[in-house]
N, C-alpha and C positions, 0 to 999 in steps of 0.2 A: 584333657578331660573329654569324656564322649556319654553322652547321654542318647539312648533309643528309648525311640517311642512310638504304639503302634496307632494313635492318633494323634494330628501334631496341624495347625494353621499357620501353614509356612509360606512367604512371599504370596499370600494375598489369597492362598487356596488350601482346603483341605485335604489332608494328602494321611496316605494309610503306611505304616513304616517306616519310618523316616530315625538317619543315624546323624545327629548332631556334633560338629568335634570342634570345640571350644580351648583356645590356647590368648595368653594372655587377657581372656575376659568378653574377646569379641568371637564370635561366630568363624572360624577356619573351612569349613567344608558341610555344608546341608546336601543328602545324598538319601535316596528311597534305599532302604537295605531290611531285605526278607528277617534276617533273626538279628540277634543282640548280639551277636558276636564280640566283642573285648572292649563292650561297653561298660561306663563304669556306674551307670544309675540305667534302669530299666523300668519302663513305665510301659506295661501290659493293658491299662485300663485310665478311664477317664479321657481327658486331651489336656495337650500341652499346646501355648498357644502365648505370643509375645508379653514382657510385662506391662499390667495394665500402668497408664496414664493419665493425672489429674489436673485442670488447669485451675481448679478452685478448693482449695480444701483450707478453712478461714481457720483452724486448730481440732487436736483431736489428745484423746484422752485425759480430758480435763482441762488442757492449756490453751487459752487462744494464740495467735503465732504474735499479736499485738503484746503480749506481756511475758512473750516468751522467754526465757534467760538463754544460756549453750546449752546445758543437762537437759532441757527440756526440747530444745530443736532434736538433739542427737534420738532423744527418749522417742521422740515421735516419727522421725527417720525410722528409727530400730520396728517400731510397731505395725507403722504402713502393710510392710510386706505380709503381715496375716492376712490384711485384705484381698492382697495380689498386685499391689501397687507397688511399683517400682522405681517410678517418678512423678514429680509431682508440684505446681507451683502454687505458693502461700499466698491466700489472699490475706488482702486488709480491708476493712472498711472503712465506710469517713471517718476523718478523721482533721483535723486543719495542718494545711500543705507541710508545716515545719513538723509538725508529729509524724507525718509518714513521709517525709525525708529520712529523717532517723529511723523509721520503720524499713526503709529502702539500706540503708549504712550495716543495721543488726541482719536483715538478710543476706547484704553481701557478705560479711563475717562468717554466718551461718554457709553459706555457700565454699567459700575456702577450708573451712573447717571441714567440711563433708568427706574427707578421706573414708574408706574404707567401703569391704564391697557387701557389709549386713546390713545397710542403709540404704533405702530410698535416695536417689539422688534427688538432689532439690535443684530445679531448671531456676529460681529467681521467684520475683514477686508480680501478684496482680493484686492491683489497685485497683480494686472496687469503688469509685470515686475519689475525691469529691466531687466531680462537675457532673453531680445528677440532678434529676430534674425533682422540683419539690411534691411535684401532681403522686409519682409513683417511688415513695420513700422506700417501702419496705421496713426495710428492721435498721434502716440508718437514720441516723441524727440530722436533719434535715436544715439544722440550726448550724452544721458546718458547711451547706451547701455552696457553689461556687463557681466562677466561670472559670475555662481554662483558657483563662490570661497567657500572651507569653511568658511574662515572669514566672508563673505557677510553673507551667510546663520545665522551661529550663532551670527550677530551680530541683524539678523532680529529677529531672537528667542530671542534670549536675551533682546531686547526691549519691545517685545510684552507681555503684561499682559497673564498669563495662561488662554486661550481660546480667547485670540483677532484675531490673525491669523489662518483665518478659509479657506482663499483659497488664493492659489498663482497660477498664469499662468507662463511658462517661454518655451522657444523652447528648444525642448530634445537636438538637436542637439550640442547646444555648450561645451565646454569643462568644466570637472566638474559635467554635470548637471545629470546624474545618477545617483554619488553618492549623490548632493545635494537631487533627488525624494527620493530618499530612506531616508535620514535623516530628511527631512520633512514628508515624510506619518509616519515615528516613531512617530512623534512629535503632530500625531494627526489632520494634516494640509492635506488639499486636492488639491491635482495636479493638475491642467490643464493643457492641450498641447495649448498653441496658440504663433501668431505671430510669424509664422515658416515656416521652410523650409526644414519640417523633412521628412524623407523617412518612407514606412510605413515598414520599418525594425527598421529604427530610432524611430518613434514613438512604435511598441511593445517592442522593446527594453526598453522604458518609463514605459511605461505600468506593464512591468515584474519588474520593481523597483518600482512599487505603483501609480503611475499616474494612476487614473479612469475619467477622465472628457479632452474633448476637448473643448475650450473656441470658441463661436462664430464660429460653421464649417460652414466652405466654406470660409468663412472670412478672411483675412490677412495668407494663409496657401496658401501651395506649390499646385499648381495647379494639379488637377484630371488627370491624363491620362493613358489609359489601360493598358501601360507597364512601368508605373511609377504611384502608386494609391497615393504612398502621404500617407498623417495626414487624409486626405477623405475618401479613397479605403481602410486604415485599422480601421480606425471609423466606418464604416459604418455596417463591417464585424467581425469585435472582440467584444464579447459579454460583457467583462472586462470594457469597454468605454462608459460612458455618453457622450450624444453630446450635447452640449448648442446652440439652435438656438433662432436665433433674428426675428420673424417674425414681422415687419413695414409695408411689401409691396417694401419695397425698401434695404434689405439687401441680400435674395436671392428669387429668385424667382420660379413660383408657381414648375415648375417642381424640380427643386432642391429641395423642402418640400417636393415634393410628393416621391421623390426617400429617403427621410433619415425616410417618415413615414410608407414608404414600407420596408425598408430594416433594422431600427434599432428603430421601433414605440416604445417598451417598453423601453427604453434606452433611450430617450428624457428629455431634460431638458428647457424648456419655461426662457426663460432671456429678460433682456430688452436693458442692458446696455445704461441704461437712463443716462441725462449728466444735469449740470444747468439750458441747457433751456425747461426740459420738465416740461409742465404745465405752461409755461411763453410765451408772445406773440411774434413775432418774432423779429430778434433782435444777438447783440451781449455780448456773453457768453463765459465763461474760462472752461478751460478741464486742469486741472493743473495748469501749467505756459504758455499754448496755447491761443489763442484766436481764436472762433468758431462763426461761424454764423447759423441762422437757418433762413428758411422761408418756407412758407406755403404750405407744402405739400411735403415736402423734409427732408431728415434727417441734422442734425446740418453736418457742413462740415468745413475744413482749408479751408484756401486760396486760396490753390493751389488744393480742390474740391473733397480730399478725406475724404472720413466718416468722421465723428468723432462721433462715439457714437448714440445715438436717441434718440427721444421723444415719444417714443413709451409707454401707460400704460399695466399696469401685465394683468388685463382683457383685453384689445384689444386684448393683444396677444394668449390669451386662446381662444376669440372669432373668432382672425384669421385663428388660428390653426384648428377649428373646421369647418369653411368656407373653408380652402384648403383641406378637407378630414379625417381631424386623428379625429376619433371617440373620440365621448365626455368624456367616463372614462377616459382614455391615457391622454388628453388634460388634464381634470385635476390633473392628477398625475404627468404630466410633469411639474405642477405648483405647487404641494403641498405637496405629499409625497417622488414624490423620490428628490428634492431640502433636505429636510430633512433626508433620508436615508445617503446621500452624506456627509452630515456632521455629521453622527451616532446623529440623534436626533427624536429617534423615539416618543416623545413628543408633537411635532409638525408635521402638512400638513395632520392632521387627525380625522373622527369623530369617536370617540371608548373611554372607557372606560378609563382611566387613562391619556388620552393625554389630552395637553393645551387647553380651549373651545374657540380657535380662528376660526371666520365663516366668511362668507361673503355670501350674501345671494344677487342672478344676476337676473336681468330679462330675458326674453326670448331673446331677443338678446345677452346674458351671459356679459352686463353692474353692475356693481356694483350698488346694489339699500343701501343697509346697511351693514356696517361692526362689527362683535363684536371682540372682545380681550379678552381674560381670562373671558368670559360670559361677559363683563361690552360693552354696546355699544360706541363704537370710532367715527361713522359714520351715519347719514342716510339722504338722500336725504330731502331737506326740506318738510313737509306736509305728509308724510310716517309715518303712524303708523303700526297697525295689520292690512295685508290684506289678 
């Protein structure tokens, strides 16, 4: 298969013509070529550009991934790719260790099952707690909260299929929880600092035991202040730290992007932390064992009015992110390749030579126009052929 296109973000630049030739799924030959010649998809308009990346997406179109069955994993796989998502890992939230053991066992299930190339591939689970901190709960049950004990730790290892658990968030601060970082980055599992209340001594201290990613900054974390920085002030500023932001329009606002794409722009990581009711009309939806509302024009919310997650899509957020400033390569790496770097999969979030032929190809407002997977198309707007 050979796909041309005359705008294309390839190996880390924009590049003008570019003839793609895709054999068994992965990438064969990336080459600048003047016309289409015995190409077999033609894209004269827009840009084509790696498939987008998620490390947090808690359920979508209804289902959270906590009550999800098989139909409903596949169902949500199948739908990803309108967004331009291509891969993607399920969060969970608290939940008590032995519920998301079994939350870890149905993901690996879900993961082996994942044949075929109209599906989102699923990288594994992140564990959104439970060892967070009770000060900055969020939209989690605070009443599962909990240290991570050795026993907790290996009994999450010990559940999870080898490669299921691909990220855990937990607050540095609690007791335990450095040796826990360090026995999960052994284990090939990726840290985030969230839901905390860490100091930014507390948080390098994380950091220096393998923690590389802050979940959601500015988000559920010890408030910024100039003689107290916080999980913020040493994110911002330690080059070791991925920052995961949620750009909605309603998680943090335009100055606060502007200050993490000014001060840690290569170091960004575009998330959604989408929930059941994104892509769904508005209405009541489940966040675990929670019940969430959504309505129009606001992020899904508890009861009592705080977040709970979003309905925010992967490309909105790249196109937001591009709308508040951060220059369009960054944008897309903060979508594609470094989500993939983070979980050492240099396979994926790239166009080049040996990686997976996952694309999504945006219009000028950078909306998903078609999606492919492994070269095979998952996606395309209906009446869209060669344009």
């Amino acid at each position: 298969m050979r796909i041309f296109a005359r705008r294309v973000i390839a190996e880390g630049r924009e590049q003008a013509s570019v003839s793609l030739t895709i054999e068994d799924g992965r990438f064969t030959e990336v080459r600048e070529s003047s016309e289409p010649t015995g190409a077999d998809v033609t894209l004269n308009d827009g840009i084509l550009i790696p498939g987008l990346i998620d490390l947090q997406i808690n359920g979508y179109h209804g289902t959270d991934f906590a009550h999800a069955d098989d139909a409903d994993w596949h169902r949500i796989a199948r739908r990803l790719p309108e967004t331009g998502v291509t891969a993607f890992a399920a969060a969970f939230v608290t939940a008590p260790v032995p519920t998301l053991a079994e939350a870890l066992r149905r993901c690996g299930q879900a993961m082996n099952a994942s044949s075929g190339t109209t599906r989102a591939r699923l990288l594994g689970a992140h564990l959104e707690g439970p060892f967070l901190s009770p000060a900055h709960p969020g939209a989690h049950d605070a009443g599962f909260f909990c240290d991570p004990e050795p026993g907790h730790i290996r009994a999450l290892l010990d559940a999870a299929p080898p490669g299921t658990l691909a990220v855990i968030t937990l607050a540095p601060e609690r007791p335990h929880a450095l040796a826990a970082i360090e026995t999960l980055a052994s284990a090939g599992v990726l840290v985030s600092i969230g839901h905390t209340a860490a100091t930014a001594e507390e948080t390098r201290a994380a950091v220096d035991a393998g923690a590389r990613m802050v979940t959601h900054l500015y988000n559920a974390q010890r408030p910024f202040h100039h003689r107290d920085p916080g999980v913020i002030g040493q994110a911002l500023v330690d080059a070791r730290i991925s920052a995961g932001l949620v750009l909605d329009g309603h998680h943090i606002s335009s100055q606060a992007a502007a200050m993490a794409f000014g001060m840690a722009r290569e170091r960004l990581v575009l998330i959604t932390d989408a929930v059941a009711a994104a892509g769904m009309a508005p209405g009541r939806y489940r966040l675990g064992d929670r019940s969430i509302h959504t309505e129009t024009g606001r992020p899904p919310t508890l009861a009592n009015g705080a977040f709970a997650g979003s309905t925010l899509r992967m490309d909105h957020a790249l196109a937001n992110a591009v709308q508040l400033g951060l220059p369009l390569l960054d944008a897309v790496a903060a979508a594609t390749s470094r989500p993939a770097e983070l979980l050492a999969r240099p396979d994926l979030g790239r166009i080049k030579v040996g990686a997976h032929a996952d694309l999504v190809w945006l219009n000028d407002g950078l909306e998903t126009r078609a999606t492919w997977i492994g070269g095979e198309p998952a996606f395309a707007i209906p009446g869209i052929k060669d344009h």
